[in-house]
N, C-alpha and C positions, 0 to 999 in steps of 0.2 A: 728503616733508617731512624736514628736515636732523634727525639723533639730538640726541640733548641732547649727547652725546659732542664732536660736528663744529660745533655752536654754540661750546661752551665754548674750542674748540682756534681757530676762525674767530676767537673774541672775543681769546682771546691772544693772536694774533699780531698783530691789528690793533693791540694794545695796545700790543705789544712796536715797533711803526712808531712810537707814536705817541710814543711814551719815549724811544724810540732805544735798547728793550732787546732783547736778542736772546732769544728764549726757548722757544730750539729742545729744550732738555732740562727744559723747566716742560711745554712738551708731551707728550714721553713720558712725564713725570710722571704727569701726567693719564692717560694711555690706559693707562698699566701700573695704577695705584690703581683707574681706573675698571674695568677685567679685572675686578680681583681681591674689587673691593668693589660694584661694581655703583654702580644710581643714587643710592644712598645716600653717597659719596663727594659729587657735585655737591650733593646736594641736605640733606646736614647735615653733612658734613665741612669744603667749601670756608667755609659760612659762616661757621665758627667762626673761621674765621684771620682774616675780616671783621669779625667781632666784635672779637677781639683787638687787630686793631688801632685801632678807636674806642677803644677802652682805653687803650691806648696813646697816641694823642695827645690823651685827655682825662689822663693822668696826666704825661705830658712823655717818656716814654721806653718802652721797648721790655723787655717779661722773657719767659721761655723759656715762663713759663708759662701765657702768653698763647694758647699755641697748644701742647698737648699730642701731638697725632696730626702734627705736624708736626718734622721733624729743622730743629736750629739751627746753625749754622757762625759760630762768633764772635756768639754770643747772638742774630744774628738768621736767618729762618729761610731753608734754601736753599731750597724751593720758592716760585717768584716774586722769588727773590733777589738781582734784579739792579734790580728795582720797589722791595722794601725800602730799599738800599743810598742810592738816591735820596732816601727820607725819614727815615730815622736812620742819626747814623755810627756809626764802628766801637764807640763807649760804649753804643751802644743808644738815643742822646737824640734829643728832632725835631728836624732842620735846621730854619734859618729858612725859613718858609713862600714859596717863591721859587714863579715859575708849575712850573717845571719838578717841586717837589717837590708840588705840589696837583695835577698831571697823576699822579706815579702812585699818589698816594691817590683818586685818582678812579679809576684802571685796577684798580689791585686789587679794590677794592667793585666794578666791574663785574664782574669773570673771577667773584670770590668769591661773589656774589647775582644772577647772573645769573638760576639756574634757583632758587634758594633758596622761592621764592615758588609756585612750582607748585602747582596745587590736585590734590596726590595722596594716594587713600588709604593711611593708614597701616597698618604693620605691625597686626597683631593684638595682637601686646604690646604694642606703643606704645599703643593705644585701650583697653584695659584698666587700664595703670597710667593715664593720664590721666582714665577715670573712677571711677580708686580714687580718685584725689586731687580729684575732684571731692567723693567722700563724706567724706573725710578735713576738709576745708576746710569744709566744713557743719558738722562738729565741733568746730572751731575758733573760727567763730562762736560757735556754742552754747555753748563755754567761756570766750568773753572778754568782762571786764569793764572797763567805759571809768572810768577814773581820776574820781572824784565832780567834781575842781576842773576836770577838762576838760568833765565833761559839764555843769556848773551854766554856762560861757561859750559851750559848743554852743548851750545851748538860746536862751540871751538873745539870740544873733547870730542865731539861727533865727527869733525871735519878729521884729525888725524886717525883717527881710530878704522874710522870707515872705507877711507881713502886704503886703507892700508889692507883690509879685507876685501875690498875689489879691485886689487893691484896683483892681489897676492896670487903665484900662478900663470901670471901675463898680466894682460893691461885691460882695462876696462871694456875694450872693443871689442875683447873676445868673447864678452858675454855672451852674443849673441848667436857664435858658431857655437858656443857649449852648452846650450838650453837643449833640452833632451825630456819634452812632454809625455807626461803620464798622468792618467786617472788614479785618482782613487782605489780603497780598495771598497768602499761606502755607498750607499746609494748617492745621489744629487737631488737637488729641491725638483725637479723637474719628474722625480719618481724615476729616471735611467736607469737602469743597472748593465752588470756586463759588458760584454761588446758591443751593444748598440749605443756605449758612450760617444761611439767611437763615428758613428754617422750625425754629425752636424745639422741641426734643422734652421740655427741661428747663433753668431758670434754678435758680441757689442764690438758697435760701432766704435767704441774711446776704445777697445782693447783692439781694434784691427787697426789701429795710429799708432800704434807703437809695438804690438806682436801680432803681426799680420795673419790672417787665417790661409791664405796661399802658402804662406812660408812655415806656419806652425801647425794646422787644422788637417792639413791632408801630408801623406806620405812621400809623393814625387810630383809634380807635374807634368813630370813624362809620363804617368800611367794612364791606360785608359779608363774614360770618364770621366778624374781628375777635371779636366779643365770646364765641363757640366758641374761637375759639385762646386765649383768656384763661384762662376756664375749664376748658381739657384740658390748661392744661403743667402739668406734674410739677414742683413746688417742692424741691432736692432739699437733703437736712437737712446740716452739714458735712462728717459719717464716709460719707456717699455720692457727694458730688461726684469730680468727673471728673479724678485729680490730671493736672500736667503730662505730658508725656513725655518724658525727658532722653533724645537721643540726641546722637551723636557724629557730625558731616559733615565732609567733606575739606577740611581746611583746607594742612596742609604734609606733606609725609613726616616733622618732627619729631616731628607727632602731630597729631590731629583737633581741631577747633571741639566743644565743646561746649554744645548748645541746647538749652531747654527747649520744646517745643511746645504753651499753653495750649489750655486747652477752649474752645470756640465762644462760650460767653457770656461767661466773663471776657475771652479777647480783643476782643471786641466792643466793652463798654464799658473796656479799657484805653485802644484804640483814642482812644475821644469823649475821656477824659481828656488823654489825652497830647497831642492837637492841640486842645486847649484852653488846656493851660498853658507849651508850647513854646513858644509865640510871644510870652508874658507872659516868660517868664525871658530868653529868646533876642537881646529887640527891646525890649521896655516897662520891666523892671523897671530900677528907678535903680543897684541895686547889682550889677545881674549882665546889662545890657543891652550888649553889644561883649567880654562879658568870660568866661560860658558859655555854647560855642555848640556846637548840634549840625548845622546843614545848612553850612558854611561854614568850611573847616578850612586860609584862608588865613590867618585872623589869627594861630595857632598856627606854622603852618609857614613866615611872616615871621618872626614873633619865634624862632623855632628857628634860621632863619641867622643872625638878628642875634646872638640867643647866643652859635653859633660862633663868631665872627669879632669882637665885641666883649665877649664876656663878662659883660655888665652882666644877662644871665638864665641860670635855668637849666632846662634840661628834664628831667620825670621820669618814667616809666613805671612804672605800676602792673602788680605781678604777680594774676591771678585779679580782676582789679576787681571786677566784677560779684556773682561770688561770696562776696566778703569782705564786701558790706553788709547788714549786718545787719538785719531787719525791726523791732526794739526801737528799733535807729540813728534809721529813717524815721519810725518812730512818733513818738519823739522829736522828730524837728527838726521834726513835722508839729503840735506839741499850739501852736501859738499861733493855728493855723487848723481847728479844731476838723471846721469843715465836708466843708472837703477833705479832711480826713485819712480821714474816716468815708467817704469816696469812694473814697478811693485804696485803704484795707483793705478794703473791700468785695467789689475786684475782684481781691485779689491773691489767689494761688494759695495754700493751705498744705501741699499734699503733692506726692511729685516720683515718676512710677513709672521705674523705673532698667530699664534692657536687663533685668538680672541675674532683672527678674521680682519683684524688690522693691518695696515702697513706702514712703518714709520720709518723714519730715516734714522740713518747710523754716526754717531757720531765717537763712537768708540773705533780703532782701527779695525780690527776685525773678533767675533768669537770661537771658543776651541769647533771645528769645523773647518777653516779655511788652513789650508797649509802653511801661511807665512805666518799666524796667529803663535807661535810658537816662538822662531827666530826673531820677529821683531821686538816681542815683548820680553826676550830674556835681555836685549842687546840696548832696550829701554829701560829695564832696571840697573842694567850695567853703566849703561854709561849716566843714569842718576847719581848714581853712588860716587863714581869716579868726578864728577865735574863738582858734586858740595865736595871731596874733596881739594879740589884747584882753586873753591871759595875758601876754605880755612887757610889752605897757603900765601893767598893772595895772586895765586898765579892766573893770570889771562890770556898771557898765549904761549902756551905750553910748546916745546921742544919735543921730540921721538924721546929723549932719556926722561924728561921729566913726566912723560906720559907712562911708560912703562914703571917708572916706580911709582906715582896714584893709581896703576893698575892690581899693584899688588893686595896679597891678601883679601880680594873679593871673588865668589865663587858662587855662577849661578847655576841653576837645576830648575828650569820651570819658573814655579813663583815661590822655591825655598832656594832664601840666601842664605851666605856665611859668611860674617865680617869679622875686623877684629873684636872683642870684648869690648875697647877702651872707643870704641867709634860708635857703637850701636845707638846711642842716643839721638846723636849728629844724625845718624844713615836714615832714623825714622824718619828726620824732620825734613832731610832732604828728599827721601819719597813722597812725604807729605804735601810737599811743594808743589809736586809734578802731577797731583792729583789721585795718589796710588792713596792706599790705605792698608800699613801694618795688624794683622791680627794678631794683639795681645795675651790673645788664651794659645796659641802657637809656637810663640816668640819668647825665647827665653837667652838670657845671659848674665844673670846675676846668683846663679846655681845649679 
């Protein structure tokens, strides 16, 4: 198999044909940095001058400091400097988008991301400061307070919106007959795998008050034995349940993924939760049916070209999503649905055990690892967005019609939004509010 070296160098000259650039010294480039710096040159060095230049043609022009690890010759940079050249002149500005100038902003992003994405593990320091900042960003949570006049329009957008997603289908009380528990397809913190998820040593006691382990934990209670496995599990009190287990897996050489690993019962019943109310928010509900979606991530990545190319949206990338949502947040958006909500805290984890051999409490809702970490936090940036706008209108208790139109034109996918162009500024400050935090070097809508 070809090195990442002979990739990168094969990628460049094919580039350089396709340009009609010559880039016989962006080669030795490469092979001399790659010497001296090793994999880390392709695989977080090249990106950033990729980065850069999204910057760049999201702001109109080209600056030095776009690309610090890289030498500039008349403000723009020599490395690939003949690909540059093509898409800004000598001022640093973008040419008019001709094919020839979207050929080498296409070439660059390939040479630049080609290897960028590798699932490599990271340094040792890079997986240590990323799980400092994972504890760091717990405390942040745990420090921030959502402005009263945002939280009094969160909650009133929450109350219709929601109500309407667990109505949707029948009525609330049905939840109960249409839960339909399932595992994982992952290990648990507990090390389980397989079918021996499925034999119960111990359920919490706050989750058997409100999804009982007789009614959800076993198959029948007409079965034999059934009514022995009742009677022998261990109901176990809060201060003894089983916390998460945050570990780090290989996500880029930038640094590791961060996952929590739930215990055997909470993911069990996140599981029934989460494939009970994905399909209401996703397909049924009126205000978030085509518009937050989690298995279908063309609507997003249409409207993402259309953005570029007509500007009428913008795209935004959240830094830390997951972690930044707060569990007071969901409680919150969740008090107009009383029922669910007593479901959804039921199963959710409150302690996190850290590599370090720690254990600390949680005050983020939950991380990528627990089932509902997904639904709750698209339907938290959702309904962010929709409540600052009921603040610009002046509206406080919003109507079904006047909900579905501050419903429009927002479209979530994970932690990449899409708003209008002319709201983007608003939309930062309203996430900002709620304690989220927009990534800037992600986020574009000014080109």
């Amino acid at each position: 198999m070809k090195s990442l070296l002979e990739i990168t160098t094969s990628i460049l000259l094919d580039c350089g044909m396709l340009c009609g650039v010559d880039p016989s010294r962006d080669c030795l480039t490469v092979t001399r940095r790659f010497e001296d710096e090793g994999e880390s040159f392709l695989t977080i060095s090249l990106p950033t001058l990729a980065s850069g230049l999204e910057k760049a043609l999201d702001q109109g022009y080209w600056s030095p400091a776009l690309a610090t690890s890289f030498g500039c010759k008349r403000s723009l940079p020599r490395f690939l400097g003949g690909f540059f050249d093509q898409v800004f002149d000598q001022k640093g500005a973008v040419r008019q988008l001709t094919r020839e100038v979207t050929q080498s902003i296409w070439a660059i992003r390939q040479i630049c991301r080609v290897v960028s994405k590798l699932y490599l593990p990271a340094k040792k320091v890079r997986v240590l400061s990323t799980l400092s900042k994972f504890v760091d960003v717990e405390k942040e949570v745990h420090d921030h307070v959502v402005p009263e006049i945002h939280k009094a329009a969160f909650v009133a957008a929450s109350r219709i919106i929601w109500a309407d997603i667990v109505s949707t289908g029948g009525n609330s009380c049905s939840l109960w007959d249409d839960l339909k528990p399932h595992h994982g397809r992952g290990t648990t913190a507990e090390g389980i795998r397989g079918n021996s998820k499925f034999r119960f040593a111990s359920w919490p006691s706050r989750l058997d008050r409100h999804l009982p382990y007789s009614e959800f934990g076993v198959s029948s209670l007409h079965n034999p034995g059934v009514e022995d496995a009742v009677q022998s599990i261990v109901y176990t009190l809060p201060r003894d349940e089983t916390p998460v287990k945050v570990c780090a897996v290989p996500k880029t050489a930038r640094g590791p993924r961060i996952i929590a690993i739930e215990p055997v019962a909470m993911q069990y019943m996140q599981q029934s939760l989460a494939s009970w109310v994905i399909p209401r928010i996703e397909r049924l509900g009126t205000f978030t049916s085509g518009r937050v979606n989690f298995s279908d991530q063309r609507v997003n990545s249409q409207l993402a070209c259309l953005a570029s190319s007509k500007l009428h949206y913008a795209t935004l990338d959240l830094s830390d999503a997951s972690d930044r949502v707060s569990c007071r947040l969901v409680n919150l958006m969740l008090s107009g649905v009383p029922d669910f909500r007593r479901y959804v805290m039921a199963c959710r984890s409150t302690r996190a055990y850290l590599p370090s051999g720690k254990t600390i409490p949680l005050y983020k809702f939950a991380s990528m690892g627990s089932a509902m970490c997904f639904p709750m936090e698209a339907m938290v940036f959702f309904i962010s967005i929709v409540s600052g706008r009921m603040l610009r209108s002046g509206i406080k208790h919003p109507t079904g019609r006047e909900m579905r139109r501050l419903s429009r034109g927002i479209y979530v996918y994970g932690d990449d939004l899409i708003v209008p162009t002319s709201e983007a500024p608003s939309v930062v400050k309203d996430l900002e509010a709620f304690g989220l935090k927009v990534n800037a070097a992600k986020s574009f809508w000014t080109g």
